[in-house]
N, C-alpha and C positions, 0 to 999 in steps of 0.2 A: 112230327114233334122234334124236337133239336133238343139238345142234352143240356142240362141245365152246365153254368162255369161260373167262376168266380173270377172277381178283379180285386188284387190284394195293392190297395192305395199306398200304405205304409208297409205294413211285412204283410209276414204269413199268419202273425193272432188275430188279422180282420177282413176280413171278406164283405165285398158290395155284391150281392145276389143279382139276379136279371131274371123275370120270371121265362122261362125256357120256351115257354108254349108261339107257335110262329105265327099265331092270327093272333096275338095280346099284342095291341096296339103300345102301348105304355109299360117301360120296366115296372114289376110289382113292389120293389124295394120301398123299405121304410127307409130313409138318410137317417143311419144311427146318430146322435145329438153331438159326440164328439167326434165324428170321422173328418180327417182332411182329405178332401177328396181330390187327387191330384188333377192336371192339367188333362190329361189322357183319361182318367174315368172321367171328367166333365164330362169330355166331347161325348165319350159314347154313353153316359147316362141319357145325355139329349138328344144328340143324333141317331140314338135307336125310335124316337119318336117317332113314328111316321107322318104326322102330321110338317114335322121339322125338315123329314126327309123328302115329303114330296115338295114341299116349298124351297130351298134350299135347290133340289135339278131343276127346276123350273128357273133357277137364276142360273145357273152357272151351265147347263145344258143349250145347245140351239135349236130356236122354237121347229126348226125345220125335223131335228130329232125329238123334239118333245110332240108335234102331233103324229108321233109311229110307236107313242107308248102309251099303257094303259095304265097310267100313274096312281088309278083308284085302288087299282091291287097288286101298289107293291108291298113288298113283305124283306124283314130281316131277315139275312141271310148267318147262318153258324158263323163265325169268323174264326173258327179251329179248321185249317188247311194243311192234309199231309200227304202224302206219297209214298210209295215204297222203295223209290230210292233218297230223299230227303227227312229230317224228321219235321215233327210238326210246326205249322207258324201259326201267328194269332195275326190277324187283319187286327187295325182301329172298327172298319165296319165294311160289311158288304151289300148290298141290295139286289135283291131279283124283281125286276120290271117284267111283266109280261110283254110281245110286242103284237101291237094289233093285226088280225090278219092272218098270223102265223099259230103252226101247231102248238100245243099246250106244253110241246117239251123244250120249245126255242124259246130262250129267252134273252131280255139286253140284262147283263152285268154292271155295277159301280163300286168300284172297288176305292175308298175312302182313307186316306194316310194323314194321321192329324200330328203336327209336327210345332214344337212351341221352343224351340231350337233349331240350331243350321246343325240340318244331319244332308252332307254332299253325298250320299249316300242311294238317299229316300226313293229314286227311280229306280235304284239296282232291288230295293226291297220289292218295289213295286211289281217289277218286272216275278219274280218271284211266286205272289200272288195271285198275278194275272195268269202265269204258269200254271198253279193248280187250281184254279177255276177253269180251265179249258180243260184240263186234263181230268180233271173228273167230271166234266161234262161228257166231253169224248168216251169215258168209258161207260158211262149210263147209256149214252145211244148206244154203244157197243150192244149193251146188253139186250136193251130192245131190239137191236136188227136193224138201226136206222142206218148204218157205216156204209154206206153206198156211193157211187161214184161223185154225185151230186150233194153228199154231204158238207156241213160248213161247221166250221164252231161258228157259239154263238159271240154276239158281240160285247167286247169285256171294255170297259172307260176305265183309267185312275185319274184319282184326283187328289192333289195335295191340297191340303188346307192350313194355313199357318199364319202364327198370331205371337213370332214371337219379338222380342225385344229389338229386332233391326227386319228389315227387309230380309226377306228370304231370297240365298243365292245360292243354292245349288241347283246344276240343271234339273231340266224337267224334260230331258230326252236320253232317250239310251246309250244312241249311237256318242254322244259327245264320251260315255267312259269308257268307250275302247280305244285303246290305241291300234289305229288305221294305217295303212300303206296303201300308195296309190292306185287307182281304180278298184278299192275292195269298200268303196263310203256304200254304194248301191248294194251290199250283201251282209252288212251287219245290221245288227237286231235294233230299229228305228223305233221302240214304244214310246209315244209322245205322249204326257200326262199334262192333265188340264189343271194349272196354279190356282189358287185361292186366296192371294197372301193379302191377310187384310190389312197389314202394314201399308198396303197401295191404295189402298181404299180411305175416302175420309167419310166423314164420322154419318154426313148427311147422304150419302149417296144413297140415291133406291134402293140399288142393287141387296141393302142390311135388309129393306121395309118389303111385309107382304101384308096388305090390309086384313087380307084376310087365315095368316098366320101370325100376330103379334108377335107370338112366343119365337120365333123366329131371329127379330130386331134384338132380343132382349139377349140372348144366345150368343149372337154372332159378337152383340158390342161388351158382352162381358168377357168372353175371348181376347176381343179385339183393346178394348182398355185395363185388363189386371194387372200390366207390367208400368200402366200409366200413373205419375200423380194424381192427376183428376179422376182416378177412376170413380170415386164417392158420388161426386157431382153427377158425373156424367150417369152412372146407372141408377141412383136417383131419376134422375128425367124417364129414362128406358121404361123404368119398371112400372111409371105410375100408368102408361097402356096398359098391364096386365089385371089391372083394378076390378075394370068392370066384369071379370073371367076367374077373377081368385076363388070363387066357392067350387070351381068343378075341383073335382080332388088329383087328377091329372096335374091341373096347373097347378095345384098349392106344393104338389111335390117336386115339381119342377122348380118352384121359387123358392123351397128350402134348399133344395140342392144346390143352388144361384148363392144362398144366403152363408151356406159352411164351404163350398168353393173359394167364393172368394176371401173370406176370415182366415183361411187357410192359404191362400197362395198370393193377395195384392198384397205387397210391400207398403203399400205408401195409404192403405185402409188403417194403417192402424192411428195416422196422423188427423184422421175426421171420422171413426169410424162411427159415433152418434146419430150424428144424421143420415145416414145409412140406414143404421138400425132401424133410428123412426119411422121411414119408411117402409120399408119390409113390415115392420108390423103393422103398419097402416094398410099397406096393400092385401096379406094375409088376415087383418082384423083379428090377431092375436098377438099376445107374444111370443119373438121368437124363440124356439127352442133352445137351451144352452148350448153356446158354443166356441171358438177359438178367443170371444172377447174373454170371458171367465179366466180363462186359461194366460190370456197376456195378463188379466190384475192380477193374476197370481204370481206369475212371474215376475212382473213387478215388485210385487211385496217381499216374493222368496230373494230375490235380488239384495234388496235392501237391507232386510234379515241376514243375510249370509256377510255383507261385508261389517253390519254391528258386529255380527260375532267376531270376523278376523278383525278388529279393530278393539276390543275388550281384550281379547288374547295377545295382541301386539303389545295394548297397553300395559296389560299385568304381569308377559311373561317372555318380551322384547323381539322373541323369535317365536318362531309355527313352522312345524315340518312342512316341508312343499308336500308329503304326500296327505298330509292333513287339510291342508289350500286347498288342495284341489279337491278334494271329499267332500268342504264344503260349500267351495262354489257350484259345485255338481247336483246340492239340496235344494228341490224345488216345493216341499213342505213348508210353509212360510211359520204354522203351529211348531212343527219338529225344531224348525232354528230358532224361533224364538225360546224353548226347552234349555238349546244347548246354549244359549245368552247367559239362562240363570246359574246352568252349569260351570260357564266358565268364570264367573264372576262371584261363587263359590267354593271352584276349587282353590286347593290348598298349593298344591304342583302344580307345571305343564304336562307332568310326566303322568298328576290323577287324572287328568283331563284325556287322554290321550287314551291312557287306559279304556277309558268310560266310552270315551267315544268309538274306540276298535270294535 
């Protein structure tokens, strides 16, 4: 059993749960109706799927390493990693594949870095990672008695995955961020991690489609289009594959997740965001639960409300403290400013106004 954690999207007053238990195929979370779920819980709300997860190595793995695994029981791995002489780190995700053939305590490693920015960085994290998964593997055999001369670790993969606004260009080898003097290239630390960047990828390539994971397409091209104008359009087409599948309760949680994801983080969703919705609710055959659209009409409206009021108050009383401005550009109550409309428009002073409104 692995310890239950939290993923705080926004602060620390909201927490996205993950049911803990490491044979629960699917997080158990309910998507609260206004959470924005950032880029980084996407990924691992879905890529803890296993379904997503064994589809997903089967692209990006070589079939030559895919027939030496038993991909039917892999399993999430804790992605809380610490040491005794480091303190702890959090993985995006980890996986334990079993490998065929081999004792029950060998297993292959994939260690998952999802990245929706250039962090030149990302291998050094990696390497890190990969660090204390060998090192706490080594100390479990320790334990058992396996440490023998013919001992190995087991084998650890990284993989970056990245979707964001440009091609991704930080290395994806170790050796490139040390600085080397000659003949010492053969003695530093070579970890070569496997890129993902779907920025390289276009829209129709296989590599997104597995017939027989859909959820899969629909995952990678909402990563892969959120930072796009067309992103409406384009997951539109994605989602209506998930049609025939929307009653398992798996997938419908998966495509509300899809649905405040994106309300929360596409830019250019707010320019067609209608037809979108239509959809979502056609594929889920409800409607959708509230969520960041509410929240823009309101902002809109608060908007609107906020510059009647500085616009009544300019007119009746020629000037408005800037720290008053700014108070009330800051009101997202669209009721509240409408209140302070009637207020300004019968006060007597700037100075009763001011009052009232402290």
């Amino acid at each position: 059993m692995l310890r239950p954690y939290c993923y705080h999207p926004l602060d620390n007053s909201r927490h996205f749960r993950y049911n803990a238990d490491m044979d629960t195929e699917v997080p158990s979370a309910i998507v609260p109706d206004d959470l924005n779920i950032t880029h980084d819980g996407y990924f691992q709300e879905t890529f803890r799927l296993k379904q997503i997860a064994q589809a997903f190595l089967g692209k990006v793995l070589s079939s030559e390493t895919i027939d030496c695994l038993n991909l039917e029981d892999l399993m999430v791995e804790n992605r809380h990693l610490a040491d005794d002489m480091f303190k702890e780190t959090i993985a995006d995700v980890i996986y334990r594949v079993p490998i065929k053939g081999m004792e029950g305590y060998v297993n292959f490693f994939v260690v998952v870095e999802h990245k929706s920015f250039q962090d030149y960085q990302t291998i050094f994290q990696l390497w890190g990672y990969v660090y204390r998964i060998c090192l706490r593997e080594f100390q479990a055999a320790e334990k058992r008695g396996d440490v023998k001369v013919d001992y190995r670790l087991p084998p650890v993969v990284a993989i970056i995955l990245h979707h964001g606004e440009s091609k991704f260009r930080g290395t994806t080898e170790l050796l490139e961020l040390f600085c080397s003097l000659p003949g010492l290239e053969n003695y530093l630390p070579r970890l070569q991690a496997i890129l993902f960047d779907l920025g390289d990828i276009a829209d129709d390539d296989p590599i997104l489609n597995d017939p027989a994971v859909p959820e899969l397409k629909v995952v990678l091209m909402v990563l892969k289009t959120v930072f796009r104008r067309d992103v409406s359009l384009t997951i539109q087409e994605v989602l209506q594959e998930l049609k025939p599948y929307s009653d398992e309760p798996k997938m419908r949680r998966l495509i509300r997740a899809t649905w405040v994801y994106l309300t929360g983080n596409a830019e250019y969703l707010r320019q067609n965001i209608e037809p979108l919705l239509g959809t979502f609710e056609e594929v889920v055959g409800e409607k959708v639960m509230p969520t960041m659209v509410e929240i823009w009409k309101a902002e809109g409206k608060a908007e609107g409300k906020a510059e009647t009021l500085l616009a009544v108050l300019r007119a009746k009383f020629d000037r408005i403290p800037e720290e008053i401005e700014d108070a009330v550009r800051q009101m997202s109550d669209p009721i509240a400013l409408e209140s302070w409309i009637i207020q300004a428009a019968t006060c007597q002073s700037l100075d009763e106004f001011v009052q009232a409104f402290r």
